[in-house]
Steps between C-alpha positions, in 0.01 A plus 500: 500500500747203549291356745156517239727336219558238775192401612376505034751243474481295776164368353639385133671278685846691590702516757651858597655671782503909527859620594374866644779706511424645860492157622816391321675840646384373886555148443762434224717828462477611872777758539516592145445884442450746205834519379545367078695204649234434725245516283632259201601296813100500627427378154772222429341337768160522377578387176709200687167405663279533193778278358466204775152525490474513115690174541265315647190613271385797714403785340685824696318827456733804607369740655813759559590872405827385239650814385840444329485312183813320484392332808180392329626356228771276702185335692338492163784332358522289785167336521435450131859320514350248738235451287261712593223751366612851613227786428550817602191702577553907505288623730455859400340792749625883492674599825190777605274178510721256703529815752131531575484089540803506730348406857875527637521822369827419351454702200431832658763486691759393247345839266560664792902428491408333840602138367816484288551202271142458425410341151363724248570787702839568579619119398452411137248259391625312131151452328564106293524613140318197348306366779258160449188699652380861552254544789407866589399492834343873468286456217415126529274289773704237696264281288526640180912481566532126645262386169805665274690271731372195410394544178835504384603191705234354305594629159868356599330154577672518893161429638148354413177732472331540815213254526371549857230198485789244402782529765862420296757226650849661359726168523846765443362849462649642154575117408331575212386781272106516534335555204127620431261227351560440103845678520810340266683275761814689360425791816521193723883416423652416871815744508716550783353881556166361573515322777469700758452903544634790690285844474666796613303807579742822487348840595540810286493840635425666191619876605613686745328811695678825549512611838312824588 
């Protein structure tokens, strides 16, 4: 899903970089395991990236499992203190469905008591109690989701309406507030939070499965 937000923004004229959380663990966090320490450790750094890149007008879409919530909001309060748009986007999907999409087969084997530590399963998962967006990953298309996604950007004024036969030149992306044709220029009021924008995308493991 982070990598179809991507490529809808990338043609209003934005510049954003995915921060996959598999990649990050290989790359970034190599040698970092399950533990809680490790964990809120895994996503300092993310958060410190977003930041850096937020900096410099890129738009930073997370794409990490994020389950403590004091950790969360420290990056939150982190990024919007440089001046950045933080928007956390709850991706919800019951545990049952994540196990049949599991390739690794991950999820079976944590049910199983195979895998110890395992979020949503025998590690807690801290569902965001007021998060910016609600995508249910069960119920909804990928499409159907990513257009909840961006509508709300929209409705925020953190990026223009798509118009795919008029390619957009961003001079600073978030510089400005965009606003829709014939709107009060009191939504376009440059403020420090608008300049630039970090998404993060938290999973939610919305129960867990008794073992037989």
């Amino acid at each position: 899903m982070a990598a179809v937000l991507a490529t809808e923004l990338r043609p209003r004229g934005v510049s954003v970089e995915v921060l996959d959380g598999d990649e990050v663990r290989t790359n970034l966090s190599k040698g970092l395991g399950f533990s809680k320490e490790d964990r809120d450790t895994n996503i300092r750094r993310i958060g410190y990236v977003c930041r850096l890149l937020s900096r410099n007008g890129i738009v930073t879409v997370s794409a990490a499992i994020s389950p403590y919530s004091a950790v969360r909001d420290e990056v939150r309060f982190a990024v919007e203190k440089d001046g950045a748009e933080f928007v956390e986007v709850f991706v919800k999907c019951p545990i049952a469905v994540l196990a049949e999409r599991d390739v690794k087969g991950l999820y079976k084997k944590a049910l199983a008591g195979e895998l110890k530590g395992f979020t949503g399963v025998s590690d807690p998962y801290e569902a965001p109690l007021a998060p910016d967006i609600v995508v249910e990953t069960d119920r909804e298309s990928v499409e159907f989701s990513i257009g909840k996604i961006l509508l709300e950007l929209e409705q925020r004024g953190l990026i223009p309406e798509a118009d795919l036969s008029r390619p957009r030149r961003v001079r600073s992306v978030f510089s400005q507030r965009w606003r829709r044709p014939g709107q009060r220029s009191s939504t376009v009021n440059v403020s420090a939070r608008s300049r630039s924008l970090t998404i993060l995308k938290s999973l939610f493991l919305e129960r867990r499965i008794k073992r037989r």
